[in-house]
C-alpha positions as CSV (number, residue, x, y, z in Angstrom):
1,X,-85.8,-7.2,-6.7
2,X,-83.2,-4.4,-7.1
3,X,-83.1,-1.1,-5.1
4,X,-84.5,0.8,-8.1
5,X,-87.4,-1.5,-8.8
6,X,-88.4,-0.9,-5.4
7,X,-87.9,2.7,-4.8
8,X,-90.0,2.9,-8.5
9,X,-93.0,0.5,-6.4
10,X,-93.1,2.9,-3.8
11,X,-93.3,6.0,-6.0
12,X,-95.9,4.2,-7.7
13,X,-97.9,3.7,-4.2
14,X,-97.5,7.3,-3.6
15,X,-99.0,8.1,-6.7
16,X,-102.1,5.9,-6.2
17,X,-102.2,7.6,-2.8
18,X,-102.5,11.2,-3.9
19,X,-104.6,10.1,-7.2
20,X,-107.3,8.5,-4.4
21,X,-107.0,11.6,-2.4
22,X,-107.7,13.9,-5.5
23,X,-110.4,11.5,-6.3
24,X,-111.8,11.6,-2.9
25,X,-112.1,15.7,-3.5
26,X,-113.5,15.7,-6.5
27,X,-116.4,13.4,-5.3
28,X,-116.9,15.6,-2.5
29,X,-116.7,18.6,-4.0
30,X,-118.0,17.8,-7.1
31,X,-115.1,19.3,-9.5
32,X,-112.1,18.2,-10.2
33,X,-108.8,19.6,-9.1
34,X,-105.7,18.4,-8.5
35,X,-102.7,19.1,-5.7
36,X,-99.6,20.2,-7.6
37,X,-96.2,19.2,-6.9
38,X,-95.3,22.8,-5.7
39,X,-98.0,22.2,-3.6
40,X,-97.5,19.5,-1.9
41,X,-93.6,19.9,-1.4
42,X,-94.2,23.9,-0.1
43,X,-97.2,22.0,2.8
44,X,-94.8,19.6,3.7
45,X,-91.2,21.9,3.7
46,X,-91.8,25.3,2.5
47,X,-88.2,26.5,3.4
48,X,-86.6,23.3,1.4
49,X,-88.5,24.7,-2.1
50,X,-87.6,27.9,-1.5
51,X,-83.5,26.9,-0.9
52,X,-84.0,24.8,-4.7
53,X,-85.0,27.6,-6.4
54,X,-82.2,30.0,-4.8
55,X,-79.7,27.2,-5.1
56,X,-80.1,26.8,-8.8
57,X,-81.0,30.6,-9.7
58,X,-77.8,31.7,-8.3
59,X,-75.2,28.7,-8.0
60,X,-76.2,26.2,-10.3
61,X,-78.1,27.6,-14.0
62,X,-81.1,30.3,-13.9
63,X,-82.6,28.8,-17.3
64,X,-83.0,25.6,-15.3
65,X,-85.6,27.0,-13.1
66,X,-88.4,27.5,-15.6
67,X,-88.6,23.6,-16.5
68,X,-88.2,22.4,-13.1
69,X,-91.1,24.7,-12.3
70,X,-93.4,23.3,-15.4
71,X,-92.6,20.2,-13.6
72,X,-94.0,21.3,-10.1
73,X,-97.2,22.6,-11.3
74,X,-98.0,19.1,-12.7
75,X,-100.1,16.9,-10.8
76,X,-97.8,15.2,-8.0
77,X,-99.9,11.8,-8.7
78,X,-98.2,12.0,-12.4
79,X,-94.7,13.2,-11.1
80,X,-94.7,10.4,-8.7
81,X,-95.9,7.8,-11.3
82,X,-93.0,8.4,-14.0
83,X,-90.5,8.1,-12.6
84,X,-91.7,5.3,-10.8
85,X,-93.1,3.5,-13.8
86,X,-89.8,4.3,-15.2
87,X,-87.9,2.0,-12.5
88,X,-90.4,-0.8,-12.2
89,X,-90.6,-0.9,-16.2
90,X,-86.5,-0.6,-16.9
91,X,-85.4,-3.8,-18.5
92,X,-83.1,-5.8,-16.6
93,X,-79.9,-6.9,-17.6
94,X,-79.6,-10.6,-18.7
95,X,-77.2,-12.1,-16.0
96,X,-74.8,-14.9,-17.3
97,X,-74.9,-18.2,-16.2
98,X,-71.4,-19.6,-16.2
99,X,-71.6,-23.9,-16.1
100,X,-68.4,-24.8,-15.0
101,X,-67.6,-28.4,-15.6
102,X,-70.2,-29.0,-18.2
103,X,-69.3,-30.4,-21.8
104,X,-71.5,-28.8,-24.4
């Protein structure tokens, strides 16, 4: 297993993690919500969101702001699962097998 493959199997667990907890509230509360991105990041680091947008306002590209953004109000669950479905699913490149010695 490659670095990537496992790094996509983790971001996959996560996923499952924060789906189950979103399911979990929904069957308590009885409607359905989700926890965004944003939302999660900002509970977990508030100052490190806050330095992104800042750092690519003014340093990197303002227009890049709004996409990222759509991206954080998506349901973490599904920006976890992408990418991670992404790296688990990427097709591997066919190794050669060199036979030394061998008469064809």
């Amino acid at each position: 297993m490659t670095v990537l493959r496992v790094i996509g199997w983790l971001l996959i667990a996560a996923a499952l993690i924060l789906l189950g907890r979103d399911l979990f509230d929904w069957y308590r509360s009885g409607h359905w919500t989700t926890s965004s991105a944003g939302k999660v990041w900002y509970d977990l680091a508030p100052g490190s969101l806050n330095l992104l947008q800042a750092i690519i306002e003014r340093h990197i590209w303002q227009p890049l702001w709004p996409p990222i953004l759509w991206i954080l109000l998506r349901p973490v669950w599904l920006v976890l699962a992408a990418p991670g479905l992404i790296l688990v699913l990427w097709p591997r490149a066919q190794r050669r097998h060199r036979h030394f010695g061998r008469l064809r």
